[in-house]
C-alpha positions, -999 to 999 in steps of 0.1 A, spaced: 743 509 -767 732 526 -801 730 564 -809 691 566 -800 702 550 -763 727 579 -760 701 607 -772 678 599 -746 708 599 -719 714 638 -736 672 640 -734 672 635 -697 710 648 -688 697 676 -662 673 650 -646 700 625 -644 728 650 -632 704 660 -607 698 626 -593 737 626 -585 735 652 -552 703 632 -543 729 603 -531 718 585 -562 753 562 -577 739 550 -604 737 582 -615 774 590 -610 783 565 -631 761 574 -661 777 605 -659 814 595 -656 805 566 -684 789 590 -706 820 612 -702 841 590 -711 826 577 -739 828 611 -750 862 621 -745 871 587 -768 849 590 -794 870 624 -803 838 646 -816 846 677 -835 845 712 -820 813 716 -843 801 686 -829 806 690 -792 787 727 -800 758 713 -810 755 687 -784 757 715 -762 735 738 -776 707 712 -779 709 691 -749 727 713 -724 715 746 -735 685 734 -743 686 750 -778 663 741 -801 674 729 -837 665 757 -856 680 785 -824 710 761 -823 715 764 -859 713 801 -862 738 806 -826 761 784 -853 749 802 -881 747 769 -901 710 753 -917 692 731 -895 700 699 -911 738 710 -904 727 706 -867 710 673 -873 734 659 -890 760 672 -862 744 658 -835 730 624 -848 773 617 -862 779 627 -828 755 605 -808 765 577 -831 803 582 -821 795 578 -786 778 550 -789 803 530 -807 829 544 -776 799 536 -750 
């Protein structure tokens, strides 16, 4: 899996989470992979905060920036190191 497999995961989290109480397994173990792969890839604090704020907040870059108070490349930068590290642990 690369980083761009793992940010459409994040893209379509609340779809796929949703999926789960609709009986769906395959959906479950997204989610527990996914987890998984993000407990061992061992993100930052600032890392796991923008992951957060963008995919399961549903921030925007440039809101998720200034909740952080850090530029909006910050963010990007955050998040795409982030995505990468799962990927690797995926």
């Amino acid at each position: 899996m690369n980083a761009k497999h793992v940010e459409r995961l994040f893209d379509h989290y609340h779809e796929i989470y949703e999926r789960q109480f609709k009986g769906d397994y395959n959906a479950v173990i997204i989610l527990i992979d996914l987890a998984d792969a993000i407990e061992r890839a061992y993100l930052t604090d600032r890392q796991k905060a923008a992951l957060s704020l963008l995919y399961i907040e549903g921030f925007t870059q440039p809101e998720a920036a200034q909740r952080m108070n850090v530029t909006k490349q910050t963010i990007s930068t955050l998040a795409m190191t982030a995505t990468r590290k799962i990927a690797k642990e995926f």
